[in-house]
C-alpha positions in Angstrom: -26.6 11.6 13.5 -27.7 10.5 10.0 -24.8 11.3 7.7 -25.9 8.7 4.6 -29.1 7.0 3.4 -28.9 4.8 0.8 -32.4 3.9 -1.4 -33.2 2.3 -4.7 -32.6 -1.7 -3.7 -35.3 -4.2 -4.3 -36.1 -7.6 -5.8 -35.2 -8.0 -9.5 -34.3 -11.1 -11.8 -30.7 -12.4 -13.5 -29.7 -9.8 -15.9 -32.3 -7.3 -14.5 -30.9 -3.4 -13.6 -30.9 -1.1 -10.8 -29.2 2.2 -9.5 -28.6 2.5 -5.8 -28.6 6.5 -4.6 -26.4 7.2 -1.9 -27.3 11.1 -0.1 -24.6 12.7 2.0 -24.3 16.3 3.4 -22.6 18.6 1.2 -19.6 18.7 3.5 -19.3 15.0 3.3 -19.7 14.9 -0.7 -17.5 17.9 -1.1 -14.2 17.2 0.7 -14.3 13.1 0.5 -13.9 10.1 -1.7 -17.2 8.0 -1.7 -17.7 4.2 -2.0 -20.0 1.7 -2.2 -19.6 -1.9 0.0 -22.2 -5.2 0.3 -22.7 -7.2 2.9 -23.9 -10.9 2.1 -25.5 -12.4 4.8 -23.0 -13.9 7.4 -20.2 -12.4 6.0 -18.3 -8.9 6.3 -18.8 -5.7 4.0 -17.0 -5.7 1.1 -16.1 -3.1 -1.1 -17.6 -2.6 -4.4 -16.7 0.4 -6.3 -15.5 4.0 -5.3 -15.3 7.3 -6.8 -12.8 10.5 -5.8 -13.6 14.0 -5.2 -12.7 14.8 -9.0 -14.4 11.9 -10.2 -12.2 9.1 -11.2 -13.3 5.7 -10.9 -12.2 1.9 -9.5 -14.0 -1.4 -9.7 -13.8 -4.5 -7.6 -13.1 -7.3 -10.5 -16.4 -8.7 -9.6 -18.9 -6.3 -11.1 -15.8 -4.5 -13.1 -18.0 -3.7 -16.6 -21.5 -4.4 -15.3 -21.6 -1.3 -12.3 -21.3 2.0 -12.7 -20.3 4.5 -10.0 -21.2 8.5 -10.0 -21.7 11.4 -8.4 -23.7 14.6 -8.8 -22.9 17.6 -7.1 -26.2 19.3 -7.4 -27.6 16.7 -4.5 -25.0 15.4 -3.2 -25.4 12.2 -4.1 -23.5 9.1 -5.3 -25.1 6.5 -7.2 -24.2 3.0 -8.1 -26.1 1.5 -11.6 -26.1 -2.5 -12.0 -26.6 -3.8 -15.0 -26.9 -7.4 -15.8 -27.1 -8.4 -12.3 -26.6 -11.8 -11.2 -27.6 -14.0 -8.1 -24.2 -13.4 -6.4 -24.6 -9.5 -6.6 -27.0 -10.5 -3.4 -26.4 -8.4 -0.4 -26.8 -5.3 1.4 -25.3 -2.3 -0.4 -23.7 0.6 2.0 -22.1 3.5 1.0 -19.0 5.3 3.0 -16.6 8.1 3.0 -13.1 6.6 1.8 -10.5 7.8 3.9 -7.0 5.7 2.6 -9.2 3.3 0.9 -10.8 2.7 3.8 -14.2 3.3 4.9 -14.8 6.1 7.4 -18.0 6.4 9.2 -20.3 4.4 10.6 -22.6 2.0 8.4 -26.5 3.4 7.8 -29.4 1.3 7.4 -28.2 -0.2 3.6 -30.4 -1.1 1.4 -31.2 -4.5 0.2 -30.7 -5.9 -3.1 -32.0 -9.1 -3.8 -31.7 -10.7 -7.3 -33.6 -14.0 -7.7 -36.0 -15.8 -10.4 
């Protein structure tokens, strides 16, 4: 069962934008904190930025000021801008249900975010 698809990754340059879109079933998006992790090649998912169920927000120190996490309740769907990205922000970007911090179900397809001259 597909319960999350992520979209909006691609190729952009240092200092360029994008804004990762995250849909999840209105159960999942209703009764959950949501989060977004990246995965840099040969290394394990780490966690980026989450969001709870009223809409507070929390920032790995990493892109803290540059990314911006929401949510809209009319799609059910979370959404992660980028501004000012730099090479490091490399990766694959998942998002997850949070349950204790923690992510919950099993990682989707990702979607790749490559940032490169």
């Amino acid at each position: 069962q597909v319960q999350l698809v992520e979209s909006g990754g691609g190729l952009v340059q240092p200092g360029g934008s994008l804004r990762l879109s995250c849909a999840a079933s209105g159960t999942i998006f209703s009764a959950n904190a949501m989060g977004w992790y990246r995965q840099a090649p040969g290394k394990e998912p780490k966690w980026v930025a989450g969001i709870s169920i009223r809409g507070s927000t929390s920032y790995a120190d990493s892109v803290k000021g540059r990314f911006t996490i929401s949510r809209n309740s009319a799609d059910n769907t979370v959404y992660l801008q980028m501004n000012s990205l730099k090479p490091e922000d490399t990766a694959v970007y998942y998002c997850n249900v949070l349950r204790q911090g923690m992510p919950l179900l099993h990682w989707g397809q990702g979607t790749q975010v490559t940032v490169s001259s």
